[in-house]
N, C-alpha and C positions, 0 to 999 in steps of 0.2 A: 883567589885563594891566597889565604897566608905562605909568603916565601917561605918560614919556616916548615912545614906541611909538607909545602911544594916540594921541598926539595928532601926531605926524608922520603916520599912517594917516589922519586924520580930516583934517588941512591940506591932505595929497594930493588925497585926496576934492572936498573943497571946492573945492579950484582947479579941478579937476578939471569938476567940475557947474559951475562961474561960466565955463570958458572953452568948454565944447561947448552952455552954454544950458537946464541942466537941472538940477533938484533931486536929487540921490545921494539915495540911502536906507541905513541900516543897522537892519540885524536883529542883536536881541540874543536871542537864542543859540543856538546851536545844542547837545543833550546837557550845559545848566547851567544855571545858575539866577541871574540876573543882579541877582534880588535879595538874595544872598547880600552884595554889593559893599556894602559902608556909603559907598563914593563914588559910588554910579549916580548921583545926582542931578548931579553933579560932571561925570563923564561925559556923560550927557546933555546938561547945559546948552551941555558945548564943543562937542559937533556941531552941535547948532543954533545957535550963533552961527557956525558954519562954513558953513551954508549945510545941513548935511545932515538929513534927515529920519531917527527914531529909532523902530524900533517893536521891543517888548518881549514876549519867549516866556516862559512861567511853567507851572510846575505849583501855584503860590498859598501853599505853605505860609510863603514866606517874605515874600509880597507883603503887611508889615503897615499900616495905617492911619498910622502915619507915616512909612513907605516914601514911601506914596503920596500923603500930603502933600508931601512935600518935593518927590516930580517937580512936582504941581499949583501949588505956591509958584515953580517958575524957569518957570512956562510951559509945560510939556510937555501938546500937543494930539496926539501920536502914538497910536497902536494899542497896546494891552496883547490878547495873546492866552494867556488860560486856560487849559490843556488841565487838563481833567477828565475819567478816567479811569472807565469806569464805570456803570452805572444806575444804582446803589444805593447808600447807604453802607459796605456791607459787601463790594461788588465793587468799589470804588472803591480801600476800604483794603487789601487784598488783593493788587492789579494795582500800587498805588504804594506799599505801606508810609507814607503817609502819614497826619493826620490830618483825615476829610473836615468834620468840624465847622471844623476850624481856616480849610480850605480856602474852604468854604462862606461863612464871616465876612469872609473877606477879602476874598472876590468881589463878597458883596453890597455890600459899604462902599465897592468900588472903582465899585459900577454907580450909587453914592448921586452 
């Protein structure tokens, strides 16, 4: 999404939760992959200084270890939800075309 956009949606928001008494929420995403952004963290940090709480949908293959440093380095205390596809690693890749070792790495380094 254009920063510009983004960030008049996330001001509205904000005013929004400071004038009726509550903390907004946004969910990242719905059908994409939010860590595809090389700005989430960018993004992120502007809703939380908005006032708004962020929590992030993944299927992991892109969710890397310096992904996820950089949300941990501005503060980001939100929810990450994994969807892992799957019993097996063979149903897994199958169902997503993905890579479940990759998947799997990324997960466990996010749960470190």
């Amino acid at each position: 999404m254009d920063w510009s956009l983004y960030a008049k949606l996330v001001d509205e928001k904000g005013q929004i939760g400071r004038r009726e008494g509550f903390r907004p929420q946004m969910t990242y995403c719905y059908m994409a992959e939010p860590f595809l952004s090389d700005d989430l963290a960018r993004y992120v940090r502007y809703a939380r200084q908005q006032g708004v709480d962020v929590y992030l949908n993944t299927n992991g293959q892109e969710m890397t270890p310096g992904k996820v440093d950089q949300l941990l380095a501005i503060g980001f205390d939100g929810k990450i939800h994994v969807s892992i596809h799957g019993a097996s690693a063979e149903v897994f890749e199958r169902i997503t075309g993905l890579d479940y070792e990759v998947v799997r790495s990324n997960t466990l380094y996010l749960l470190e």
